[in-house]
C-alpha positions as CSV (number, residue, x, y, z in Angstrom):
1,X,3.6,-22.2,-3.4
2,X,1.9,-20.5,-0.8
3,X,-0.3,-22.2,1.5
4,X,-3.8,-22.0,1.3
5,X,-6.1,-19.9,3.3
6,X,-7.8,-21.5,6.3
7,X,-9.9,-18.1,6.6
8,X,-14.0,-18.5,6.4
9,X,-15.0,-16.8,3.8
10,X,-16.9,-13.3,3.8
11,X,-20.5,-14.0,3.7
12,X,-21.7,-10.5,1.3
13,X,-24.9,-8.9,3.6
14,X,-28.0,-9.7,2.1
15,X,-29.8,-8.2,-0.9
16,X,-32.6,-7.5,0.8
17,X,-34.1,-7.6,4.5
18,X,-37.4,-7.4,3.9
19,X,-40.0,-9.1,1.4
20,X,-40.8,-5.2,0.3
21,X,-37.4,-5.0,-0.3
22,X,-37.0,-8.1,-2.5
23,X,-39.9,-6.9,-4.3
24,X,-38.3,-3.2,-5.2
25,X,-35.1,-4.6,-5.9
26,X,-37.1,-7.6,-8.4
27,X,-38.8,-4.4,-9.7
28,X,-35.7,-1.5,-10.3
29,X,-32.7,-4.1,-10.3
30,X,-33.8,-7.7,-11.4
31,X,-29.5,-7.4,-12.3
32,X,-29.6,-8.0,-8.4
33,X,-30.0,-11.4,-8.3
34,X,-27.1,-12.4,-11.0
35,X,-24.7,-10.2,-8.6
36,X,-26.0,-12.2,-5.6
37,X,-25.5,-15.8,-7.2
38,X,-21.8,-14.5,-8.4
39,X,-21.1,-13.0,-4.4
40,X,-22.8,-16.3,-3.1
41,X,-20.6,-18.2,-1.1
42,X,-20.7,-21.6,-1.9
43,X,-19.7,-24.8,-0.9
44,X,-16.6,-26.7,-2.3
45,X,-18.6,-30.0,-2.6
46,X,-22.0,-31.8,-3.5
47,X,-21.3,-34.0,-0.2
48,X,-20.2,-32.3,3.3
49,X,-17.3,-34.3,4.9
50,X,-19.4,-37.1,6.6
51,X,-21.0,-37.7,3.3
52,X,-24.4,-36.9,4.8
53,X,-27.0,-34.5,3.6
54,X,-30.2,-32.9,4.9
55,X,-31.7,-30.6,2.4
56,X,-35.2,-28.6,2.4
57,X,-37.6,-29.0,0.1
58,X,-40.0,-26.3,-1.5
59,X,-40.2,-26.8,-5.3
60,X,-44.2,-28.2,-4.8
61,X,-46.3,-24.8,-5.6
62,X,-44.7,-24.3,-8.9
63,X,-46.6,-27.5,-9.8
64,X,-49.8,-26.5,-8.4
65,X,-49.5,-28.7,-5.6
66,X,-50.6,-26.1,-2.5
67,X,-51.6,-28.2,0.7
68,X,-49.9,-29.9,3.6
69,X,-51.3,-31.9,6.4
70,X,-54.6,-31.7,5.8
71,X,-54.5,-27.9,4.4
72,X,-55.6,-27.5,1.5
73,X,-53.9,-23.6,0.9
74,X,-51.1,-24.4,3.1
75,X,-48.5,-22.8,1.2
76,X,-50.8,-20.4,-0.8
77,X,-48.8,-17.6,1.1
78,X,-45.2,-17.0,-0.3
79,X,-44.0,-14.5,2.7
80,X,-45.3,-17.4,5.2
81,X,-43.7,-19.9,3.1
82,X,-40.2,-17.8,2.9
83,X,-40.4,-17.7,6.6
84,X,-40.6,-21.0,7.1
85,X,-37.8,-22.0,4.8
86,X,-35.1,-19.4,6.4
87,X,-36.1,-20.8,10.0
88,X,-35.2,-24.0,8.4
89,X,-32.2,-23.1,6.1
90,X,-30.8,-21.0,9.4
91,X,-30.6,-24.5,12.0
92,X,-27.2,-26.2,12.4
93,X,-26.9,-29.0,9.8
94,X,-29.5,-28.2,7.5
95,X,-26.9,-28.6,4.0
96,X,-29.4,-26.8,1.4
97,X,-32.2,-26.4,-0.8
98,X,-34.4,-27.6,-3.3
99,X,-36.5,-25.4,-5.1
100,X,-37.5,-23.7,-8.6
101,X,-36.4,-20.1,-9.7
102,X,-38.3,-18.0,-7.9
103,X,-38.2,-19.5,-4.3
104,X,-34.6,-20.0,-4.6
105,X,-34.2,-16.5,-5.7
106,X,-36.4,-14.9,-2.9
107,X,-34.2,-16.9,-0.6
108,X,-30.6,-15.6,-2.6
109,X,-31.7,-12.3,-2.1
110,X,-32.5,-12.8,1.3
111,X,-29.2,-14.5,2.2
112,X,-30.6,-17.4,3.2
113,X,-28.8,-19.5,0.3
114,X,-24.6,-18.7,1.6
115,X,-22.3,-21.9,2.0
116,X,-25.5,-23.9,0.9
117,X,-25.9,-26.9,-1.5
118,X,-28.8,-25.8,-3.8
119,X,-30.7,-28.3,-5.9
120,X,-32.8,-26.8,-8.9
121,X,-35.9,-28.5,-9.7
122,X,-36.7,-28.8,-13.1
123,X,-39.9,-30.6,-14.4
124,X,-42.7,-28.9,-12.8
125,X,-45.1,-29.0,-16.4
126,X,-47.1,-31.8,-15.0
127,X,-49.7,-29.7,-13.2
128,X,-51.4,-31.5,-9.9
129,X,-54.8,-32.4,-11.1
130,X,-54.8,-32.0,-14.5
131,X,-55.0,-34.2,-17.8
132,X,-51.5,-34.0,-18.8
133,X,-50.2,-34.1,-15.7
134,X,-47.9,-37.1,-17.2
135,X,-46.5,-34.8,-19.7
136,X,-44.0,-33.6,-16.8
137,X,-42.1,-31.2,-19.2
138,X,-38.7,-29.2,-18.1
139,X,-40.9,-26.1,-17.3
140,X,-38.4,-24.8,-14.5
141,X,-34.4,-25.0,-14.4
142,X,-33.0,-26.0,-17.1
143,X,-28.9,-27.4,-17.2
144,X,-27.6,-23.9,-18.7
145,X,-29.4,-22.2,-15.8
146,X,-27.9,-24.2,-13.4
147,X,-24.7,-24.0,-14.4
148,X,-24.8,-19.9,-14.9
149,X,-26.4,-20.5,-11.3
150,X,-23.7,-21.8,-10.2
151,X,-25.9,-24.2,-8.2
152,X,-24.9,-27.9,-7.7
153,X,-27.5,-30.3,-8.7
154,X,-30.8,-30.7,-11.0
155,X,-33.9,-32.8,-10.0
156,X,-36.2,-34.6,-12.0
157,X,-39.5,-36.2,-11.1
158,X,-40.2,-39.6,-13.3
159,X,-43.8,-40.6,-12.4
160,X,-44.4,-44.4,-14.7
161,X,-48.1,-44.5,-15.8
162,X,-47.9,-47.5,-18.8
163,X,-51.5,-46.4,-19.3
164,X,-51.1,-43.0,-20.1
165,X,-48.9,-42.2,-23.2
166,X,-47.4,-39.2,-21.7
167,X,-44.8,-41.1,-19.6
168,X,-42.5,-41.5,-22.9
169,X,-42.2,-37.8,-23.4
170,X,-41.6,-37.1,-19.5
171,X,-39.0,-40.5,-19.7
172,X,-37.8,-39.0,-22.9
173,X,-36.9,-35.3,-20.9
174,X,-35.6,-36.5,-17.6
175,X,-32.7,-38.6,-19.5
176,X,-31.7,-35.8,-21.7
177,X,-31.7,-33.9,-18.3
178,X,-29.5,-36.6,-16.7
179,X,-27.3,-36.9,-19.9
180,X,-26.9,-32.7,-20.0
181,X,-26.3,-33.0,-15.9
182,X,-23.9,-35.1,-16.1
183,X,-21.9,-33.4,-18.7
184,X,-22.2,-30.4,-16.9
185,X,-20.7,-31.8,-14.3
186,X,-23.6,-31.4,-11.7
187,X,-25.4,-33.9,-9.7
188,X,-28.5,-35.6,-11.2
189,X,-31.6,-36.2,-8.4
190,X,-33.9,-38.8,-9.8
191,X,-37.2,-38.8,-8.2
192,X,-38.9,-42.0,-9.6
193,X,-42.3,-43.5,-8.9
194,X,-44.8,-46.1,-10.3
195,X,-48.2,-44.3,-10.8
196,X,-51.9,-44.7,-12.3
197,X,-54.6,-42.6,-12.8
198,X,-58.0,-43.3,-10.6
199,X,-61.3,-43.4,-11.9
200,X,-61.8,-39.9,-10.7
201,X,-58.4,-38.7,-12.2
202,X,-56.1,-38.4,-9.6
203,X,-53.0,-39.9,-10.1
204,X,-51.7,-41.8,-7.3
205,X,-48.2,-43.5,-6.8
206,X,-47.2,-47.4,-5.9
207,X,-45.8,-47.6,-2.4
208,X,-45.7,-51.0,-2.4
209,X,-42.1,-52.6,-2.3
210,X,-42.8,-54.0,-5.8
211,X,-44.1,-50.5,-7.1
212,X,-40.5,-48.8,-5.7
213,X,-38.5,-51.1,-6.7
214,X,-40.0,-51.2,-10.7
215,X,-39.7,-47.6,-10.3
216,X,-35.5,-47.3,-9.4
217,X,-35.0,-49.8,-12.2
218,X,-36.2,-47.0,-14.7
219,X,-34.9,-44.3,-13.4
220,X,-31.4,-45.4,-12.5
221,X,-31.7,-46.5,-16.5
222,X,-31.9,-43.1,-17.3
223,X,-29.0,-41.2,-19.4
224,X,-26.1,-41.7,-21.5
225,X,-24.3,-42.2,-18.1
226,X,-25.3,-42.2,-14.2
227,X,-21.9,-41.5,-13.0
228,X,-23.4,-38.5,-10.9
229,X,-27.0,-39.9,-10.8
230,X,-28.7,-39.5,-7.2
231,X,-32.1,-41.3,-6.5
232,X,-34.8,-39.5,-4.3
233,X,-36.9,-42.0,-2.9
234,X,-40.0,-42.4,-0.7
235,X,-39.5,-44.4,2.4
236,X,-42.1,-48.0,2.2
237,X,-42.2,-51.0,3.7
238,X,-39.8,-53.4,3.5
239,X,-36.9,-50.7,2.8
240,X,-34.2,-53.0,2.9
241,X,-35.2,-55.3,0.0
242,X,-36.1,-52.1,-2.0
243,X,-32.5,-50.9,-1.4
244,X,-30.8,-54.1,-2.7
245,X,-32.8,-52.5,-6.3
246,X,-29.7,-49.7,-6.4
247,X,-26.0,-49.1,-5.6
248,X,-26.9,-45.3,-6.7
249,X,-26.9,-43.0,-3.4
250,X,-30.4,-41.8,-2.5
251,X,-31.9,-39.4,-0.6
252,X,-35.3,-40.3,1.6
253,X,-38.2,-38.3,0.6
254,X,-40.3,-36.5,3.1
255,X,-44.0,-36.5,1.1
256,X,-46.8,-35.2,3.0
257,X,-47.3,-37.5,6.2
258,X,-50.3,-38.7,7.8
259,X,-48.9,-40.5,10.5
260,X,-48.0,-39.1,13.6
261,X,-44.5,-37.3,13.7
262,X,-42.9,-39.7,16.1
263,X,-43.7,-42.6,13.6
264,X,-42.1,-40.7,10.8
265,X,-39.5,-39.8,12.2
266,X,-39.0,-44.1,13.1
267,X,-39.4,-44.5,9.2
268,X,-36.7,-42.1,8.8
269,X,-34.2,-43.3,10.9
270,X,-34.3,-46.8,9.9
271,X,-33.9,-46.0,6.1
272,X,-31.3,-43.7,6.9
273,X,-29.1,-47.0,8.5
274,X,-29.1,-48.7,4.9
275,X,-25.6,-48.2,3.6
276,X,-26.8,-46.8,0.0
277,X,-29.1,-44.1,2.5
278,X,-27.2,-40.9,2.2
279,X,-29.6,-37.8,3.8
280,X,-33.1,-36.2,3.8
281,X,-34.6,-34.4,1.1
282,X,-37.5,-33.1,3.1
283,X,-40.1,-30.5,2.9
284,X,-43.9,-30.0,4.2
285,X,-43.1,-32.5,7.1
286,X,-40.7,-30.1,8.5
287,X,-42.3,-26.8,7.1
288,X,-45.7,-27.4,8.1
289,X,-45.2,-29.7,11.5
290,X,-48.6,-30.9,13.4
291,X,-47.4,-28.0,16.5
292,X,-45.7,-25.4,13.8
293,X,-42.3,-25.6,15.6
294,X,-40.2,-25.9,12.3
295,X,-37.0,-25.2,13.8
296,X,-37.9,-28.5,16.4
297,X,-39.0,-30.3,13.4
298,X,-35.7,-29.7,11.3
299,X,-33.3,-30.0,14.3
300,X,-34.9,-34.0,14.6
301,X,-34.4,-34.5,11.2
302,X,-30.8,-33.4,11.6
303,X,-30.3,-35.7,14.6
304,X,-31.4,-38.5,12.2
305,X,-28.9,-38.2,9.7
306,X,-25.7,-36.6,11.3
């Protein structure tokens, strides 16, 4: 049997090199983006070697959700948006994306998406703000897509309201999704939190310890099996007790930070010590730093988990 090639692969030159150009070929030759994902080159594994991941997170404006760090319209612009993901996706270490359809598909064209993990986000139906924003429906990837995608993983959010009768139908999706993952073969990213609805509508989620840890217990429930379930989980207080609520791997959620970024990063680093802590799924933190140095912001992160 001949031995196998130790060779890198070819990386295939980009689609497109310009946003005009992505445009024109979404316009003449949407074929262009099925030939891209079959050329992409792809990574023989969910998990690198040091079972360690940092991935980049952009799958918020498909649900409405538009603001980082205090700005409202942060991410209202989709060219300054793409350029802040391929700064990002382009730094040593950074494993991948997260992301719906058409920013994944920008960045395929692109090139920005060879010999990276690629996580499709899938329930983006619960609109930021609105009535039924419980009702999180599969409105983005669903498991045929990813498969024909060739991508490696599908994420679901699970926000728990027990006052708001839409939870059963989102709790209802998100296992079928885990079930249809798993099947498929492909990783399952559970994002799960404990929410409720203020007065003014807004719904907010439990940081608490007790909140988190209610939270896992659900979603790690999820399925006809878990056997390539993933958690994706905020980092709270008293992480080591909330930890001892799972033996599923998780990745540490990035959110929209208030605090300083030296204080995050802190937060970081000691949830990424707990055995069960396996990488960073992180997005406006790193896209939209206080001093808009993403490539400084990403290259900390990286430091924190490898």
């Amino acid at each position: 049997m001949p031995e196998a090639s130790t060779r890198p692969a070819v990386v295939p030159a980009p689609r497109a090199r310009s946003y005009a150009e992505v445009t024109e070929l979404r316009a003449r030759h949407p074929e262009a983006v099925a030939a891209a994902l079959a050329d992409r080159v792809r990574r023989p594994s969910f998990v690198p070697e040091d079972g360690r991941l940092m991935v980049v997170a952009a799958d918020h404006p498909a649900r409405g959700a538009l603001s980082a760090r205090g700005r409202s319209d942060a991410m209202a612009s989709r060219t300054e948006l793409l350029d802040r993901l391929r700064a990002a996706l382009a730094r040593p270490g950074v494993d991948g994306l997260l992301a719906t359809a058409d920013v994944a598909e920008d960045l395929l064209l692109l090139g920005a998406l060879e010999d990276k993990v690629v996580i499709a986000s899938m329930n983006r139906g619960g609109l930021a703000g609105s009535v039924f924003e419980m009702d999180d429906r599969m409105t983005a990837y669903d498991v045929p897509g990813i498969v024909e995608a060739g991508f490696d993983a599908g994420k679901v959010l699970l926000r728990i309201d027990r006052d708001d009768p839409g939870t059963v139908a989102t709790l209802q999706a998100c296992a079928r999704a885990v079930t249809d993952l798993n099947r498929a073969g492909r990783v399952a990213l559970v994002e799960p939190f404990t929410s409720s609805r203020r007065p003014d509508g807004r719904v907010v989620n439990d940081l608490t310890p007790e909140g988190v840890i209610a939270s896992i217990h659900v979603g790690q429930g999820l399925g006809s099996t878990s056997a390539r379930t993933w958690l994706k989980l905020p980092v709270v207080e008293d992480m080591e007790r909330v930890m001892e609520a799972t033996t599923l791997p998780t990745l540490i959620l990035g959110g929209d930070p208030v605090t300083a970024p030296d204080a995050t990063y802190e937060s970081w680093r000691r949830a990424l010590a707990l055995p069960s802590v396996r990488g960073l799924v992180v997005g406006r933190a790193l896209l939209f730093p206080p001093d808009d140095d993403v490539a400084a912001a990403v290259d900390t992160a990286v430091s924190l988990v490898r």
